[in-house]
C-alpha positions as CSV (number, residue, x, y, z in Angstrom):
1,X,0.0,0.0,0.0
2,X,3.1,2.3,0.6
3,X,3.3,2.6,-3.3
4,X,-0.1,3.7,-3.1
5,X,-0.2,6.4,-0.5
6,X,2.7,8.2,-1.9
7,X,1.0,8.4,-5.6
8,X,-2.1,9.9,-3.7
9,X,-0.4,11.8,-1.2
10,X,-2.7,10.5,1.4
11,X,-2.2,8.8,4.7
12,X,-4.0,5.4,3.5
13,X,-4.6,4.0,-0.1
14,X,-8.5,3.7,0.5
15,X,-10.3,5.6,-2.4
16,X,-14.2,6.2,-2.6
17,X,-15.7,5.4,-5.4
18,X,-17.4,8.2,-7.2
19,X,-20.8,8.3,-6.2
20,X,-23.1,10.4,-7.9
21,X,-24.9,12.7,-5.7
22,X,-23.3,10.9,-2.4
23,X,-19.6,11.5,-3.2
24,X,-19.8,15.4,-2.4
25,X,-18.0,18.1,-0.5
26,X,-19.3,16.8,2.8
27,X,-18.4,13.1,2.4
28,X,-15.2,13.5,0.1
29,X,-13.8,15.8,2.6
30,X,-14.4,13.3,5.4
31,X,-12.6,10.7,3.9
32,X,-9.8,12.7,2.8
33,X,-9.2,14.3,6.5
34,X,-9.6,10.7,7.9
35,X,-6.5,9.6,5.9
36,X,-8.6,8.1,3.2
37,X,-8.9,9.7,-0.2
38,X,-11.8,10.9,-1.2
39,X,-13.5,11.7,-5.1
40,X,-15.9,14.0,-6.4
41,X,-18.4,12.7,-8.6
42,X,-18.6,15.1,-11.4
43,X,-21.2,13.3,-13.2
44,X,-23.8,15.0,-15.3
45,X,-22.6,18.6,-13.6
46,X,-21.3,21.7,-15.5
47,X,-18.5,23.5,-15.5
48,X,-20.1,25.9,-13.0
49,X,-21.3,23.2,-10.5
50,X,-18.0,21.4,-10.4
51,X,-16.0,24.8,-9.8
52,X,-17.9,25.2,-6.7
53,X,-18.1,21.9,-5.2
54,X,-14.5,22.0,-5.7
55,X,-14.0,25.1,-3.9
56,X,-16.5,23.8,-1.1
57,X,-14.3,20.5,-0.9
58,X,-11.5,23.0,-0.2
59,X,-12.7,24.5,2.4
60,X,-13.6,20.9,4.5
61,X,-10.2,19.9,4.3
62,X,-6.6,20.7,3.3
63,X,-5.4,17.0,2.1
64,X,-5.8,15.4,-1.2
65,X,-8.7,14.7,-3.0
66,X,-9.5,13.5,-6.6
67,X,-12.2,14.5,-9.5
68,X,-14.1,11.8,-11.0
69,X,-15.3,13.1,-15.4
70,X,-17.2,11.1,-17.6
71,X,-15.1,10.3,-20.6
72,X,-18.3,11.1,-22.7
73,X,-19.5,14.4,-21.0
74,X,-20.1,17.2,-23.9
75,X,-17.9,19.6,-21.8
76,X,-15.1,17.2,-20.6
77,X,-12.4,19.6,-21.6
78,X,-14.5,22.5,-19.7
79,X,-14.4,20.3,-16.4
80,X,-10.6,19.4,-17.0
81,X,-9.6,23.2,-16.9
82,X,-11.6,23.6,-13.8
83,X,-9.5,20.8,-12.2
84,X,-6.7,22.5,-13.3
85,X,-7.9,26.0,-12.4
86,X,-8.3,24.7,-8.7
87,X,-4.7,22.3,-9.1
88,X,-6.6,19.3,-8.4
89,X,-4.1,16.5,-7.8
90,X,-5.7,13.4,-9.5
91,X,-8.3,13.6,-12.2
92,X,-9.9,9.9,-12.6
93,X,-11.8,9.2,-16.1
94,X,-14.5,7.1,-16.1
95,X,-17.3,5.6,-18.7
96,X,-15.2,4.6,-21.6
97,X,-11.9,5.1,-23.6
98,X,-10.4,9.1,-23.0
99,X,-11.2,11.1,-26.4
100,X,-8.1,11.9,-27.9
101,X,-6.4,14.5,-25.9
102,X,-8.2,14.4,-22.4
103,X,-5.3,12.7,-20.8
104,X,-2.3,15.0,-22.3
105,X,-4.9,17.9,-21.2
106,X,-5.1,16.8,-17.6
107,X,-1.4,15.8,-17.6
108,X,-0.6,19.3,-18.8
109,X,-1.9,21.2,-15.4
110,X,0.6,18.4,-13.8
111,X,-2.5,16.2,-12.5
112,X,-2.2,12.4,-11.9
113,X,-4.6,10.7,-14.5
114,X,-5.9,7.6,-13.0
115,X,-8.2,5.0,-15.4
116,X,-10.2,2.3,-14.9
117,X,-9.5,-1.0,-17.0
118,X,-11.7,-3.4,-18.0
119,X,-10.0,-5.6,-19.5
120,X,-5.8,-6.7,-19.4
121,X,-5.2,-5.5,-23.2
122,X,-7.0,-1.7,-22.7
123,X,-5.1,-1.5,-19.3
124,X,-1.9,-2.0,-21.4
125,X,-3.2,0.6,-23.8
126,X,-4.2,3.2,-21.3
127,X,-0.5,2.9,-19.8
128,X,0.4,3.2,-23.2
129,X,-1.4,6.3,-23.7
130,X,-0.4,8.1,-20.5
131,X,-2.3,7.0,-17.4
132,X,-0.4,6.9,-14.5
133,X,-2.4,4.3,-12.3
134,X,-5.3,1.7,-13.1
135,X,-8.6,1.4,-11.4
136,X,-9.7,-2.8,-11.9
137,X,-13.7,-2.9,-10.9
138,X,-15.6,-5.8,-10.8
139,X,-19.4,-6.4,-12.1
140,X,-19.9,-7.2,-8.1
141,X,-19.8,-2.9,-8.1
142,X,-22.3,-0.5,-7.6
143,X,-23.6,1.5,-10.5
144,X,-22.2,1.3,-14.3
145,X,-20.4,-1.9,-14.3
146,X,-18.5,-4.2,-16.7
147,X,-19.2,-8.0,-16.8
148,X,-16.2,-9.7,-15.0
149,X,-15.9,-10.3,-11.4
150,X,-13.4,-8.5,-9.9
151,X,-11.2,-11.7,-8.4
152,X,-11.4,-12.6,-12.0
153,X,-9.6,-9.2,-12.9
154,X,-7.6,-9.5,-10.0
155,X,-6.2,-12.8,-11.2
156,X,-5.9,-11.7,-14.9
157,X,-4.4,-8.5,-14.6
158,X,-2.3,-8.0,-11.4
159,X,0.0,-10.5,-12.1
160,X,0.6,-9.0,-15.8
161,X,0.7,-5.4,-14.5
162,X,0.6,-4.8,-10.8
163,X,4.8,-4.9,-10.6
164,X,6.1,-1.8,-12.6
165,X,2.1,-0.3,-12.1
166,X,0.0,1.4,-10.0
167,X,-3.4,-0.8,-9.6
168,X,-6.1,-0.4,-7.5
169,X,-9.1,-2.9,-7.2
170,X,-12.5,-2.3,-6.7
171,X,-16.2,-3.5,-6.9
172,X,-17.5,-5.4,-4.1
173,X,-15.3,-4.9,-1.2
174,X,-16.7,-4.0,2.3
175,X,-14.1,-5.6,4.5
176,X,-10.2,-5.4,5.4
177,X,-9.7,-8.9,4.9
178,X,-10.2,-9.0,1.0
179,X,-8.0,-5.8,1.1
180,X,-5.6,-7.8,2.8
181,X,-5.7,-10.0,0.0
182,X,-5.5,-7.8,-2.7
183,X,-2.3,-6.4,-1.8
184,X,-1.1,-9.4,-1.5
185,X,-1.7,-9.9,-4.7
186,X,0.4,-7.0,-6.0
187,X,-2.8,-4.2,-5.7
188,X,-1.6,-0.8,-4.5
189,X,-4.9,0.5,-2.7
190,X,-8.7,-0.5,-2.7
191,X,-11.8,1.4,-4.0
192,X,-15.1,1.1,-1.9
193,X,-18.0,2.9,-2.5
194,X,-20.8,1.2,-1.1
195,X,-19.2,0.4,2.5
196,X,-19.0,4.7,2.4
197,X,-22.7,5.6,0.9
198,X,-24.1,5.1,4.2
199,X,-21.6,6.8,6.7
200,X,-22.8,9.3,9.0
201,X,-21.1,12.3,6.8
202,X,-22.9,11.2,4.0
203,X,-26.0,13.4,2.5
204,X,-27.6,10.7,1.3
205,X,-31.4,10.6,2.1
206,X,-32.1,8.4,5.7
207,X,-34.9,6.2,3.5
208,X,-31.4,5.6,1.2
209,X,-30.1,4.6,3.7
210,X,-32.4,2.3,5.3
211,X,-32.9,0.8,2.0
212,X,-29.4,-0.1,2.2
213,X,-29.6,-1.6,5.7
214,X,-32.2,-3.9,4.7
215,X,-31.1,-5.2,2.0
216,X,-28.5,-8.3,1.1
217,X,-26.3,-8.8,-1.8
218,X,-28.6,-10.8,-4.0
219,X,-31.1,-7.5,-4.2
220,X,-28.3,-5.5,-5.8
221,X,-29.1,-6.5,-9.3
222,X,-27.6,-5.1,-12.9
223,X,-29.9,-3.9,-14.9
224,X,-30.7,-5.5,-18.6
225,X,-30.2,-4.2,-22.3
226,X,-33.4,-4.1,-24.4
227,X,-32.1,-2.8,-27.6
228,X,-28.8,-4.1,-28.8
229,X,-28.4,-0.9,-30.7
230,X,-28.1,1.1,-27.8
231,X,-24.6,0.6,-26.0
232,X,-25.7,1.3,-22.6
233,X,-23.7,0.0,-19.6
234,X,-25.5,-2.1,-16.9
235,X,-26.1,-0.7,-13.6
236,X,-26.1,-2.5,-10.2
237,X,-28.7,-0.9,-8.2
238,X,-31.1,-2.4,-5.5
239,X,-34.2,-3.8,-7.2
240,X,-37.7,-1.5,-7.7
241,X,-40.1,0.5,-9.7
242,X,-37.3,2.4,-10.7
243,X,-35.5,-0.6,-12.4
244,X,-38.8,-0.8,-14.3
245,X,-39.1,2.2,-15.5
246,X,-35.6,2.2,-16.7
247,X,-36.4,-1.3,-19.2
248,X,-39.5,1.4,-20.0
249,X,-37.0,4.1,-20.9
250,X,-34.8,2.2,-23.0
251,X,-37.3,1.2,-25.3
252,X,-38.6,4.9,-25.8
253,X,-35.2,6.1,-26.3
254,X,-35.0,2.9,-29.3
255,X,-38.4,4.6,-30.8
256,X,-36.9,7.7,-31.0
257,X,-33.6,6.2,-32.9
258,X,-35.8,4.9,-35.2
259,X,-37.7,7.9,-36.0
260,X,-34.5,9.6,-36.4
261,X,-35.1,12.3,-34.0
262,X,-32.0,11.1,-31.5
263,X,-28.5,9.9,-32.9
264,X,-26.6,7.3,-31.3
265,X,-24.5,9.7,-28.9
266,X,-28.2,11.6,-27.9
267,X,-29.4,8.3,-27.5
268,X,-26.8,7.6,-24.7
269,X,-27.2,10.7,-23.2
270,X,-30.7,10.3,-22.9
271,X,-29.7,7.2,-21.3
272,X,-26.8,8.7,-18.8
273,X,-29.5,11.3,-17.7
274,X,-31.9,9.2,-16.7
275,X,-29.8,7.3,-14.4
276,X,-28.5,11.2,-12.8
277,X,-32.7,12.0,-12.2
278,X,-33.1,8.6,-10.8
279,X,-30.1,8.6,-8.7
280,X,-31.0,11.6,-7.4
281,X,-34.8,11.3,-6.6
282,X,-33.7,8.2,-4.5
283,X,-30.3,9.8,-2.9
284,X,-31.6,13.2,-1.8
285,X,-35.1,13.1,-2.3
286,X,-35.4,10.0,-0.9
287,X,-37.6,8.2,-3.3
288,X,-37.0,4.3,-2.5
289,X,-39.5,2.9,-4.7
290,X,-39.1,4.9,-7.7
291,X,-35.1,6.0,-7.8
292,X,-32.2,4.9,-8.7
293,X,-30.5,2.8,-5.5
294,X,-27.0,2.1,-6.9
295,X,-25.9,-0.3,-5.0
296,X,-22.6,-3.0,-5.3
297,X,-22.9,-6.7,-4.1
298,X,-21.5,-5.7,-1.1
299,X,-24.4,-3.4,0.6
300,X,-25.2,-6.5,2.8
301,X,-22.0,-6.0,4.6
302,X,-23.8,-2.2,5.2
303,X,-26.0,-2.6,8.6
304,X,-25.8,0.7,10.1
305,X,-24.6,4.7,9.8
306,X,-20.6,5.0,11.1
307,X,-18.7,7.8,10.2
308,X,-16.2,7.8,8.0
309,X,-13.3,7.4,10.5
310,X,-14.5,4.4,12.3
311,X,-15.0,2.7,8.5
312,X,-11.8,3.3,7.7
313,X,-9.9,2.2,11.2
314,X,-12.4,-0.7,10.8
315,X,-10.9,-1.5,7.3
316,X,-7.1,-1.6,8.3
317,X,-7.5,-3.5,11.5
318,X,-8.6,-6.3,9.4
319,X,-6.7,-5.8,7.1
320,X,-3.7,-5.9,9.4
321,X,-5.0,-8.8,11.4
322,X,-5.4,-10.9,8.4
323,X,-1.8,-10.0,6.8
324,X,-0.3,-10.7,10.0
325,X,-1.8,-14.2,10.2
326,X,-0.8,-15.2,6.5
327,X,2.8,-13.9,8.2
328,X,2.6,-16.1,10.7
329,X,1.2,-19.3,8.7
């Protein structure tokens, strides 16, 4: 983990996963100050928005924190000059391959690009192309998700890449134990985002919350593609109306491709902004039965509110209890 920390500047390599709606000023800045590293969730926001919640992050804590940008947001290279107008430290690129130039622009305000990998062969190509660490996430993760477990990844890739790289793995992991093993494994840091959505520093809704608390790993389900045409990502998300509505909206969005009044990248962004209305009915408006409750594999492991430092001193204690048994063994 020492490899880790120093690329994030941070006491511990623990990142939160970007959250939309729950990885904010208030939670990012509580993981941060309690030796974690936290990430804003840019998501669907605008130049505008993002310039504030980083200056609001700013003002909760003085240690290093990261930007989360969707590779296919219509202003990417807007958001990256924010990050660099405010010297963010790490920018991390999400949803897809970078568009040409995105990581030589974030490189160029002397930012860290961190990218998540898939699969073994674009990991090698991201490298290639300029990322200085790799996020490997499983399909056991909250939210967009690909369709490989992440001990699978683990397997494939650390032992190809996890030497002369920077890795970190993430999707489904709510305890120090499979951190422990990890690292073992050659992993620099973990990614959680589901063992943080419900800490007490979290803005999340308390009906979010609950919905969390009640729930085990088999009702976080990914959703299902209706129209092969449309490229849209599965999402992980507790089961409910909402997941419904969403089969609902991906055949309108198919009718309106073949009227011609949407093209294939208005289609997905139709797509993208139906999951940021949904996540947000359920995350701050509370709306259980009808939003979006992104939600990994792991949210059975979540049984009450803690705040951020007690999940995190949680975390290395087992991790530390495990690695010093494998010593002893």
């Amino acid at each position: 983990m020492a490899r880790g920390t120093e690329f994030l500047g941070s006491e511990w390599a623990i990142l939160c996963g970007a959250m939309s709606w729950v990885s904010e000023r208030n939670l990012v800045a509580a993981i941060s100050n309690a030796g974690g590293f936290g990430v804003i969730a840019c998501g669907a926001m605008t130049p505008e928005l993002l310039d504030t919640e980083i200056a609001a992050t700013k003002a909760l804590t003085g240690k290093p924190f990261g930007v989360n940008l969707i590779t296919m947001h219509p202003m990417l290279f807007d958001l990256i000059a924010v990050c660099a107008k405010h010297a963010v430290g790490h920018v991390v690129l999400a949803g897809g391959i970078p568009p040409k130039g995105s990581v030589e622009a974030i490189k160029a305000s002397g930012a860290k690009v961190i990218c998540f990998a898939p699969t073994l062969a674009l990991g090698k190509k991201l490298l290639r192309s300029g990322a200085d660490a790799l996020v490997i996430e499983g399909s056991e993760a909250g939210g967009h998700i690909g369709p490989v477990s992440t001990s699978v990844l683990a397997q494939e890739i650390l032992p190809e890449l996890a030497q002369d790289n920077l890795v970190f793995v993430a999707g489904g992991i709510a305890r120090g134990e499979a951190m422990a093993g990890y690292l073992e494994m050659g992993a620099c840091g973990a990614q959680l985002g589901t063992r943080f959505a419900c800490a007490t520093e979290s803005i999340a809704h308390p009906d979010f919350k609950k919905a969390f608390f009640r729930a085990s790993a088999r009702d976080a389900v990914a959703s299902v593609q209706v129209d092969p045409r449309l490229p849209v990502i599965p999402v992980r998300a507790l089961k409910n109306k909402g997941s419904e509505e969403f089969t609902a909206k991906q055949i309108a969005v198919a009718r309106m491709l073949d009227e011609g009044s949407v093209d294939m990248n208005a289609a997905q962004l139709e797509i993208e902004h139906f999951w940021a209305g949904a996540l947000r009915r359920a995350v701050i408006d509370g709306d259980v039965e009808r939003g979006s409750i992104m939600a990994g594999q792991s949210v059975g492991m979540v049984t009450k509110e803690e705040p951020v430092a007690e999940i995190i001193a949680t975390l290395l204690a087992e991790c530390e209890q495990a690695l010093a048994r494998r010593k002893a063994a």
